[in-house]
C-alpha positions as CSV (number, residue, x, y, z in Angstrom):
1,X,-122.9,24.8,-110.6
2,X,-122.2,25.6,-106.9
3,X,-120.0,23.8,-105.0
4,X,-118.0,23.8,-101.6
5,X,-114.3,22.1,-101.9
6,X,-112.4,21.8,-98.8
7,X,-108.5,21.9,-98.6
8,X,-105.6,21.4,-95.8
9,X,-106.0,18.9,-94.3
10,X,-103.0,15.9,-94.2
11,X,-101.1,14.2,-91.6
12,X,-99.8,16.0,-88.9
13,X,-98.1,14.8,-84.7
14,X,-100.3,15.3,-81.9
15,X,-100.0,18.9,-80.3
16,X,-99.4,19.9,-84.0
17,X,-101.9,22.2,-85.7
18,X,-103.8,22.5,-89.2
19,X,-105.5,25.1,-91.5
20,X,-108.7,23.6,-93.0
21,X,-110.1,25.7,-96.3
22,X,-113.5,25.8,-97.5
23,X,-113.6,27.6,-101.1
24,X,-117.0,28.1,-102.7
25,X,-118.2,28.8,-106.0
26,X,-120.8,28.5,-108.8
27,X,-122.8,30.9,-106.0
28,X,-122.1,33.5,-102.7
29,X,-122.3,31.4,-99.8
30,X,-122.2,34.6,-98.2
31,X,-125.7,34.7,-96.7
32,X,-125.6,31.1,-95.5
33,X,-124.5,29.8,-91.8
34,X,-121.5,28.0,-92.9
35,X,-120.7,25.0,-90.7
36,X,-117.7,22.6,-90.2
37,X,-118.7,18.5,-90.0
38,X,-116.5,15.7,-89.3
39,X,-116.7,12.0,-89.8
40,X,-114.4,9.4,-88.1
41,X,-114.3,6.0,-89.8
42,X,-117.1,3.8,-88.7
43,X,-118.8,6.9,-86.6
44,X,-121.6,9.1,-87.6
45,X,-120.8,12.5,-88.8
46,X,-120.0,15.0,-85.9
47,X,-120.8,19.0,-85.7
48,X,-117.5,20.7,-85.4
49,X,-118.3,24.0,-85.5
50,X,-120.6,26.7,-87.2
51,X,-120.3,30.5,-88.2
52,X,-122.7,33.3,-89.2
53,X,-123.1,35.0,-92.5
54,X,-121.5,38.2,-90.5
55,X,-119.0,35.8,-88.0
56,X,-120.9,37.8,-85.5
57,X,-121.5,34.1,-84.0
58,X,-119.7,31.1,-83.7
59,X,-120.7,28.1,-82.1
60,X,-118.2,25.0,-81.2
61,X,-118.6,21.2,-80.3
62,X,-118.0,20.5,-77.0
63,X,-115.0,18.0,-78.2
64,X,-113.0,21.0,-79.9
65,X,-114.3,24.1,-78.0
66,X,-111.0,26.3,-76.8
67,X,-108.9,24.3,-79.6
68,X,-110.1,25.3,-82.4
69,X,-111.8,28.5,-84.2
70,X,-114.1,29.1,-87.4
71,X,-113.8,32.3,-89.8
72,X,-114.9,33.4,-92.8
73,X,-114.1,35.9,-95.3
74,X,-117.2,36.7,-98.0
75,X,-115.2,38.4,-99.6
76,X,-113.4,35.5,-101.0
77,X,-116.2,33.0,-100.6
78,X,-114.1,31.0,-98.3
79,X,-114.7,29.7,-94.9
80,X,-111.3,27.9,-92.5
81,X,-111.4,26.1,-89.6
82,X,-107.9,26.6,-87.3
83,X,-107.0,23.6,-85.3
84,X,-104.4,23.5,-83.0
85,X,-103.6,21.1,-79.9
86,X,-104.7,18.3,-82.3
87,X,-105.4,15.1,-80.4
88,X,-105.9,11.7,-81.9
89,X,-109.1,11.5,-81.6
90,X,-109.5,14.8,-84.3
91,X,-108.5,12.0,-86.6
92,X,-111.5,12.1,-89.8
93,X,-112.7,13.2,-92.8
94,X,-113.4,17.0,-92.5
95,X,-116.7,18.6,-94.3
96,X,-117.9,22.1,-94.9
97,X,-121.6,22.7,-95.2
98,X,-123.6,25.3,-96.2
99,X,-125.7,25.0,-93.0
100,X,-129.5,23.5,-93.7
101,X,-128.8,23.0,-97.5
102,X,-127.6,19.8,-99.4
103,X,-124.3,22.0,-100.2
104,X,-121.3,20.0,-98.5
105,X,-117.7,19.4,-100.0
106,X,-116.0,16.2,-100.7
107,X,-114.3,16.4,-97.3
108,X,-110.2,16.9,-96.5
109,X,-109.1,14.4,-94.5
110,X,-107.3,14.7,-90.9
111,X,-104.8,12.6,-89.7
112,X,-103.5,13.0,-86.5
113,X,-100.5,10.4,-85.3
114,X,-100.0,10.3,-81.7
């Protein structure tokens, strides 16, 4: 059975940063876009970032472009997210997502204290 489980996330000061994991198995994600969601309590969820199956493009939100950065290694079926300069308004439940599929982890969630 395929599945997508994130990892990192936690409690961390504003100006701190974070390590976000996004381990797949059950299947190679490794042809997929692989995509980075976020979802603030009572807010919709957000694009954060996406990648392609080579990393040959990346593409940001405008709310985290410059701060953080998407990568992926096929090799281990695992897709991160860096954050730094973390802000208060990063604060949310983070999500992976095998872009255009219904393949999305149970979320890690962010907590950034200011």
């Amino acid at each position: 059975q395929a599945q997508l489980v994130e990892s990192g996330g936690g409690l961390v000061q504003a100006g701190g940063s974070l390590r976000l994991s996004c381990a797949a198995s059950g299947r190679t994600f490794s042809r997929y876009v692989m995509g980075w969601f976020r979802q603030a309590p009572g807010k919709e969820r957000d694009f954060v970032a996406a990648i392609s199956w080579n990393s040959g493009i990346t593409k940001y939100g405008d709310s985290v472009q410059g701060r953080f950065t998407i990568s992926r290694d096929n090799a281990k079926n695992t897709v991160y997210l860096e954050m730094s300069s973390l802000i208060a308004e990063d604060t949310a439940v983070y999500y992976c997502n095998a872009v255009g599929t219904r393949f999305w982890g149970q979320g890690t969630q962010v907590t950034v204290s200011s």
